[in-house]
VOBABA-112603 format. One record per atom (N, C-alpha, C, CB): x, y, z; atom name; residue in one letter. Coordinates in nm, 4 decimals. Glycine has a CB too. Example, Ala and Ser with C-alpha at 12.3 -4.5 7.8 and 13.67 -1.06 7.14 Angstrom:
2
X, Y, Z, atom, rest
1.3190, -0.5690, 0.7800, N, A
1.2300, -0.4500, 0.7800, CA, A
1.3200, -0.3300, 0.7800, C, A
1.1308, -0.4473, 0.9046, CB, A
1.2850, -0.2250, 0.7080, N, S
1.3670, -0.1060, 0.7140, CA, S
1.2900, 0.0030, 0.7870, C, S
1.4084, -0.0598, 0.5725, CB, S
//
This chain:
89
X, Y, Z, atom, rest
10.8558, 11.8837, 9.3043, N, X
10.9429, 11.9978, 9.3209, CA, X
11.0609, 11.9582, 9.4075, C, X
10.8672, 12.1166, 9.3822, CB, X
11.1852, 12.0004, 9.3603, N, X
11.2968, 12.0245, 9.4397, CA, X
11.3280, 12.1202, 9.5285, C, X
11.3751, 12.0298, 9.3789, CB, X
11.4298, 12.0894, 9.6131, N, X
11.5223, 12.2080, 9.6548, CA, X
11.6279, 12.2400, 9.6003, C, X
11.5633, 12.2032, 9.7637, CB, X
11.6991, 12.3346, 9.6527, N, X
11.7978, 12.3490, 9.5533, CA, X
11.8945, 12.2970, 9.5711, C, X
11.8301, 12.4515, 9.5253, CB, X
11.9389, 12.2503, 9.6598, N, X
12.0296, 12.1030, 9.6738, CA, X
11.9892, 11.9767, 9.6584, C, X
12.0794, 12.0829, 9.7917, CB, X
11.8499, 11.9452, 9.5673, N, X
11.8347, 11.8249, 9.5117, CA, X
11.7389, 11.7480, 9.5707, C, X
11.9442, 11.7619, 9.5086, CB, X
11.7366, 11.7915, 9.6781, N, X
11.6382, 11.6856, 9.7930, CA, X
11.4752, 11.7412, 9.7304, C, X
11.6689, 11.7406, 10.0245, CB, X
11.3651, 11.6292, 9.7291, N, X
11.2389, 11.6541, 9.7205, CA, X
11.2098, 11.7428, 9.8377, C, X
11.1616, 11.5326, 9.7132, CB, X
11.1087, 11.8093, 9.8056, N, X
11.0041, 11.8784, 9.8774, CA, X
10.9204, 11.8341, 9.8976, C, X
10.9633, 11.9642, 9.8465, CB, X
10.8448, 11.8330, 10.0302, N, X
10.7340, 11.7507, 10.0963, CA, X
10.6122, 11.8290, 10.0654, C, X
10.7522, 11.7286, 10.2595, CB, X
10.5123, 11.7715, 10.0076, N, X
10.3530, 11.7996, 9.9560, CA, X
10.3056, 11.8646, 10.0890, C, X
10.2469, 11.6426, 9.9073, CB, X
10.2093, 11.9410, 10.0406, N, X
10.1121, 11.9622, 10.1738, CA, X
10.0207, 11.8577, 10.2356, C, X
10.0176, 12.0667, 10.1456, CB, X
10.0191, 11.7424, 10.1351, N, X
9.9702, 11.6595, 10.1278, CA, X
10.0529, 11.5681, 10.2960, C, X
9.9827, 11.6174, 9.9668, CB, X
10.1540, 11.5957, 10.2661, N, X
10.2016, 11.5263, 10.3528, CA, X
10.2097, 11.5974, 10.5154, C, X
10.3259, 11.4894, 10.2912, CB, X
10.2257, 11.7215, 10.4690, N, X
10.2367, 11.8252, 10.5829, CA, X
10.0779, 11.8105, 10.7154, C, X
10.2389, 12.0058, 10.4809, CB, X
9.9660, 11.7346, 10.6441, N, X
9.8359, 11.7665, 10.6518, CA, X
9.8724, 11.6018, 10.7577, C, X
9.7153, 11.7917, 10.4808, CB, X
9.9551, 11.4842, 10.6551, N, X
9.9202, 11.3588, 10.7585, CA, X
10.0035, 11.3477, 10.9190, C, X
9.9660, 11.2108, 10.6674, CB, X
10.1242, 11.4567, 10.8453, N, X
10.1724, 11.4767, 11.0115, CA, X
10.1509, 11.5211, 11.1216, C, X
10.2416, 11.5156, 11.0315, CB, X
10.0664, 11.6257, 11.0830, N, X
9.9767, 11.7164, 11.1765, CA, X
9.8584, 11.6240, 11.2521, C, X
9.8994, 11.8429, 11.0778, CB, X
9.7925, 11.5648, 11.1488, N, X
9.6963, 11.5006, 11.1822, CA, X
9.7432, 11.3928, 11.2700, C, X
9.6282, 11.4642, 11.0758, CB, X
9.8565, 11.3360, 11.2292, N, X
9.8998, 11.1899, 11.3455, CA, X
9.9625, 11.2615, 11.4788, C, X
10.0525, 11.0593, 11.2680, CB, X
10.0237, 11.3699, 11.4360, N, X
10.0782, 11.4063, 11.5978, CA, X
9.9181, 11.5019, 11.6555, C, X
10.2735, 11.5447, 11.5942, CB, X
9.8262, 11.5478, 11.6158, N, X
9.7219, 11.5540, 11.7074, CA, X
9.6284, 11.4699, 11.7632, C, X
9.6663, 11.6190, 11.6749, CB, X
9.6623, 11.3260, 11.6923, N, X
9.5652, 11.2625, 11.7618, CA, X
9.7132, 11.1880, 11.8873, C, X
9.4464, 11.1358, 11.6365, CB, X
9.8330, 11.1965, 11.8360, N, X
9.9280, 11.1091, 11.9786, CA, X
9.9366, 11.2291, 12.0695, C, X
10.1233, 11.0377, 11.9396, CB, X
9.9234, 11.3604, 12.0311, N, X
9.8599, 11.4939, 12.1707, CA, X
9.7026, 11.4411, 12.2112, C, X
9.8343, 11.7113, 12.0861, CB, X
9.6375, 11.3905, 12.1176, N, X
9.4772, 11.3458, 12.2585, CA, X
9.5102, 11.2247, 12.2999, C, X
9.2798, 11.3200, 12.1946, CB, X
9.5610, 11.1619, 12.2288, N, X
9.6179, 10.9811, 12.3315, CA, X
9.6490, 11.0208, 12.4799, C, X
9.8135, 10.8875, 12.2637, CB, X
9.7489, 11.1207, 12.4407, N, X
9.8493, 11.1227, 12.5847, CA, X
9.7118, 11.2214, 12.6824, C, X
10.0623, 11.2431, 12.5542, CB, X
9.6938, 11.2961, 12.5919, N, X
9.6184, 11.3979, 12.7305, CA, X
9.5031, 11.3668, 12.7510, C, X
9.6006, 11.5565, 12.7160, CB, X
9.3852, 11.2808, 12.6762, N, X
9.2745, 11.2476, 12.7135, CA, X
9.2647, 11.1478, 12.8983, C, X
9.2311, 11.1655, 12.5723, CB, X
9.3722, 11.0626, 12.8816, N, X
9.3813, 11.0183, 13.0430, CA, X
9.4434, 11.0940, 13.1258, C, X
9.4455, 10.8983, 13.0698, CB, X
9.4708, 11.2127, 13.0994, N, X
9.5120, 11.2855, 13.2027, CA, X
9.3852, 11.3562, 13.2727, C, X
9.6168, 11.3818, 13.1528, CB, X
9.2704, 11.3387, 13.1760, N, X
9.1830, 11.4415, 13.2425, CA, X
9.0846, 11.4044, 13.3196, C, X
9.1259, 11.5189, 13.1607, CB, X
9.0404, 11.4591, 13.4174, N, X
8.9161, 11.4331, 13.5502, CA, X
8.8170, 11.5080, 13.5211, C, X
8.9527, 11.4757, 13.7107, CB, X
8.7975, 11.6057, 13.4441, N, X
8.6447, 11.6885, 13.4070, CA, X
8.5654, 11.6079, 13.3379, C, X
8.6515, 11.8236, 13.3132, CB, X
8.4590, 11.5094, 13.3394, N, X
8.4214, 11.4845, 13.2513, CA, X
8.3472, 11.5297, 13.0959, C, X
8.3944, 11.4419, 13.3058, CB, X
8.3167, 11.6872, 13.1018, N, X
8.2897, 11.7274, 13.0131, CA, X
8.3885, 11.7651, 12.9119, C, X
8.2252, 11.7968, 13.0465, CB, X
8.5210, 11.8298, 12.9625, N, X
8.6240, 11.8303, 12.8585, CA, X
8.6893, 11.7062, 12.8069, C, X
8.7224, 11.9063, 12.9020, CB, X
8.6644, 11.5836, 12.9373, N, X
8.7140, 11.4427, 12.8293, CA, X
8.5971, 11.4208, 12.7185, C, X
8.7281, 11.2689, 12.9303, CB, X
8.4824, 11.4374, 12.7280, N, X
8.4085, 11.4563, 12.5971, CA, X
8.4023, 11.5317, 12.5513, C, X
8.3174, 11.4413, 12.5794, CB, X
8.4272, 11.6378, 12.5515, N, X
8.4780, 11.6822, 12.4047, CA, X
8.5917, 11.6737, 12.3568, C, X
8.4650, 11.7952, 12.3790, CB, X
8.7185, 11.6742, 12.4042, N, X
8.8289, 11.6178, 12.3679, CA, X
8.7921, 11.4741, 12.3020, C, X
8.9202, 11.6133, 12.4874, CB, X
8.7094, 11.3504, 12.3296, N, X
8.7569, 11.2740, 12.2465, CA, X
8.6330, 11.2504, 12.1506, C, X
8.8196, 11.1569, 12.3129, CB, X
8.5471, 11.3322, 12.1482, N, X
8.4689, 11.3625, 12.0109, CA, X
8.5831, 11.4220, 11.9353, C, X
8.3285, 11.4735, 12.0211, CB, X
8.6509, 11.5330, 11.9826, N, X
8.7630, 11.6149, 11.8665, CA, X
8.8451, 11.5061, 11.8001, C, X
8.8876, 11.7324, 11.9467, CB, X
8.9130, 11.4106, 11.9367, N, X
8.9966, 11.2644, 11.8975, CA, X
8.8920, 11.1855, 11.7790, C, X
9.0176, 11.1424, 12.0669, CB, X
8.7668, 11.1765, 11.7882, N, X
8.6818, 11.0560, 11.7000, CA, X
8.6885, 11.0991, 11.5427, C, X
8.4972, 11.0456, 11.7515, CB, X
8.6625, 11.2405, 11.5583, N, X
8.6691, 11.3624, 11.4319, CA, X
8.7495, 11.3036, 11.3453, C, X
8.7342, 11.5193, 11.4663, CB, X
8.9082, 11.4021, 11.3998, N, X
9.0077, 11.3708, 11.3278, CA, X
9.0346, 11.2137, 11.2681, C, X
9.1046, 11.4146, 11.4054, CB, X
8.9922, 11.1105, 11.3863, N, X
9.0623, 10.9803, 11.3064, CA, X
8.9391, 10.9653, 11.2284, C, X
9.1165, 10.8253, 11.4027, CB, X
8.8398, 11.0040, 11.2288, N, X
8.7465, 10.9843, 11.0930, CA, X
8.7870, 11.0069, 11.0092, C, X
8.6442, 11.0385, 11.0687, CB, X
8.8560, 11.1904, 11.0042, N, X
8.8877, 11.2030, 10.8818, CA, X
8.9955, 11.1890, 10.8353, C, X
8.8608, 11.2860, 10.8478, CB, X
9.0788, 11.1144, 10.9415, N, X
9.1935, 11.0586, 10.8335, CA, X
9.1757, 10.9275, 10.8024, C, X
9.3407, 11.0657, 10.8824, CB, X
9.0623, 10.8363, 10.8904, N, X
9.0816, 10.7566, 10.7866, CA, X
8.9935, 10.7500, 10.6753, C, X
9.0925, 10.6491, 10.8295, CB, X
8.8902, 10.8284, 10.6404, N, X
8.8999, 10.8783, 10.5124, CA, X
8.9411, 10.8860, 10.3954, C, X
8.9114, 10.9266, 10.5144, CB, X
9.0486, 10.9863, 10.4931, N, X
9.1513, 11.0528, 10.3703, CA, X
9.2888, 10.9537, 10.3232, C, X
9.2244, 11.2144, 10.4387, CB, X
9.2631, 10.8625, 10.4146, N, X
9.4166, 10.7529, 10.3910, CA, X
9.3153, 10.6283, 10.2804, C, X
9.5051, 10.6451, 10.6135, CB, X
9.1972, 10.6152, 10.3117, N, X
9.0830, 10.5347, 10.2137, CA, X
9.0725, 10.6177, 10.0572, C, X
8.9029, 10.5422, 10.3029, CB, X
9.0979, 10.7302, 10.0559, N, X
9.0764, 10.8461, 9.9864, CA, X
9.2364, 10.8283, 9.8436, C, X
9.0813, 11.0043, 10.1300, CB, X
9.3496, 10.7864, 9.9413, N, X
9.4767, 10.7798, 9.8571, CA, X
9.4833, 10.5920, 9.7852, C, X
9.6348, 10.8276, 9.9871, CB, X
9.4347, 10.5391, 9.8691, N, X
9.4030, 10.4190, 9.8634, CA, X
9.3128, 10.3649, 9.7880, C, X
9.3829, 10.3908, 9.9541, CB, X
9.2020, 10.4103, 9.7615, N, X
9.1164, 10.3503, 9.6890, CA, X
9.0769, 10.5186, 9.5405, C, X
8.9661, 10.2827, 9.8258, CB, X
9.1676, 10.5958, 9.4898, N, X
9.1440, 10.6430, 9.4436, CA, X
9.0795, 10.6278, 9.2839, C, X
9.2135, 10.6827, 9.4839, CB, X
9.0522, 10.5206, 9.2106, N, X
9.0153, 10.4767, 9.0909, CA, X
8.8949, 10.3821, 9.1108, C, X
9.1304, 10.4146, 9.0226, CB, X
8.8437, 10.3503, 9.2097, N, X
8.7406, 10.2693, 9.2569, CA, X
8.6441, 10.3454, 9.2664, C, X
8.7597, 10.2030, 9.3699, CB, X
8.6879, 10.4707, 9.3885, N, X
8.5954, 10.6059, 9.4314, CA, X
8.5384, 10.6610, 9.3004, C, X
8.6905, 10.7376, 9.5114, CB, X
8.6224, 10.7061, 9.2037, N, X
8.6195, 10.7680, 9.1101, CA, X
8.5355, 10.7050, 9.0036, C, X
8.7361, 10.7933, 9.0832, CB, X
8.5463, 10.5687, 8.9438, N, X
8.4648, 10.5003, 8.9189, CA, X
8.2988, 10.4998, 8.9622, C, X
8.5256, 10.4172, 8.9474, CB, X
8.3037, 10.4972, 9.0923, N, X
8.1362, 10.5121, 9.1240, CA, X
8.1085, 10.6043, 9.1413, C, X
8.0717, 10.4589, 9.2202, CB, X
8.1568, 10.6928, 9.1742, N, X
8.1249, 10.8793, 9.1391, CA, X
8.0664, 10.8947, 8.9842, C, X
8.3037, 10.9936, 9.1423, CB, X
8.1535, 10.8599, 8.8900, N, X
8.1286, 10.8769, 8.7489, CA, X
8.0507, 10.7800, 8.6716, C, X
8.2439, 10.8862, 8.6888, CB, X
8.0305, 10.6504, 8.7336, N, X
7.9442, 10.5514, 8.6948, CA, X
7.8437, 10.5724, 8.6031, C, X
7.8918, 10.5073, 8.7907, CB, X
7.7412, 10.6627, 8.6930, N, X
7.6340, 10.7054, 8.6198, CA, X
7.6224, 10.7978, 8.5609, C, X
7.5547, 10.7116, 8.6647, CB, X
7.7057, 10.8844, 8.5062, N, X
7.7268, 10.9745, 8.4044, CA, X
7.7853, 10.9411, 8.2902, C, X
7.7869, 11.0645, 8.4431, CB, X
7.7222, 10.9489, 8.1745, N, X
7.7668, 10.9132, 8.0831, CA, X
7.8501, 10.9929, 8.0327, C, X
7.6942, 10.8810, 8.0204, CB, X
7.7813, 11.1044, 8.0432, N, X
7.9032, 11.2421, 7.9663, CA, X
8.0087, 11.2845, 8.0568, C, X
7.8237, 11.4092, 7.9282, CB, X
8.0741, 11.1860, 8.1321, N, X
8.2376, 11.2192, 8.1863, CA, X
8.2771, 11.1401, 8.1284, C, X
8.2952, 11.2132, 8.3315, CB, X
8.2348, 11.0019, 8.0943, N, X
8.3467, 10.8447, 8.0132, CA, X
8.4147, 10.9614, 7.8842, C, X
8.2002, 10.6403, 7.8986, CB, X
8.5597, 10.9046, 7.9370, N, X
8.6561, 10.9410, 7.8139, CA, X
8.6592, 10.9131, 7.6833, C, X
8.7570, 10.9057, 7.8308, CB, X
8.5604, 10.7725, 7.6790, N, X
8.6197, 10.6990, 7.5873, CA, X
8.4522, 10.6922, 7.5378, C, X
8.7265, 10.5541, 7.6362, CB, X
8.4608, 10.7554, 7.3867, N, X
8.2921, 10.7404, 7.3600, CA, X
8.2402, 10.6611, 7.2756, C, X
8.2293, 10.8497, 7.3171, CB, X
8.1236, 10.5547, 7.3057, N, X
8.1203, 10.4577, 7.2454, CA, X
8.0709, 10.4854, 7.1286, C, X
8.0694, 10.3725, 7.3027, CB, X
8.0870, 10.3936, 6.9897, N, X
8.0463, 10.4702, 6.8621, CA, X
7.9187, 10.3765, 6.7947, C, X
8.1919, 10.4856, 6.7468, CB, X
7.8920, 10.2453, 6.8625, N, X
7.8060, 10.1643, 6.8738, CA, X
7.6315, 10.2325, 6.8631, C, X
7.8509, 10.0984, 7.0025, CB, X
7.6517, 10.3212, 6.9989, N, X
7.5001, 10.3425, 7.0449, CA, X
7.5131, 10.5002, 6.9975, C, X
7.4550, 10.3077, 7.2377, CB, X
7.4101, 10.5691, 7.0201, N, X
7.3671, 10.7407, 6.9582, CA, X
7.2658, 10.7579, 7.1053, C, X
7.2442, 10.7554, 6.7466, CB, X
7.3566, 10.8217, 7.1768, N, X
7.3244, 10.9000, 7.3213, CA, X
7.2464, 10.9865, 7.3378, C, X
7.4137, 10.9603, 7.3751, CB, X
7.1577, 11.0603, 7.3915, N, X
7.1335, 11.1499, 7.4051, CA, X
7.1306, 11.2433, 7.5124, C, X
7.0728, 11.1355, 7.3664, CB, X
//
């Protein structure tokens, strides 16, 4: 999708990795600021979270036909392409 002066429009897709990188450079900076030890643990369980799930989700854009592959592996009735060789059942 465009704008109407031509320029692309940014995915949510993308909206989701900016958020995610500027909350984990907000726990970088503020996790050494803190002296409670119970809110520095949980603050950097929240910090461990997020970079789990982005890196994930950056493994997720990256390896998308591999994933997909062993997801569908063992199903025969998703293959696109049907073999005319064998009689399935």
């Amino acid at each position: 999708m465009t704008f109407r002066n031509g320029l692309p429009m940014a995915s949510l897709d993308t909206y989701l990795h900016i958020i995610g990188i500027e909350l984990l450079a907000i726990l970088s900076i503020v996790l050494p600021l803190l002296d409670n030890r119970s809110h520095k643990r949980a603050l950097s369980t929240v910090f461990l979270v997020v970079m789990g799930f982005m890196l994930a989700h950056f493994a997720t854009h990256l390896l998308p036909g591999k994933i997909a592959a062993f997801i569908y592996s063992s199903h025969h009735e998703y293959r696109s392409v049907k073999t005319t060789g064998l009689d399935r059942t």
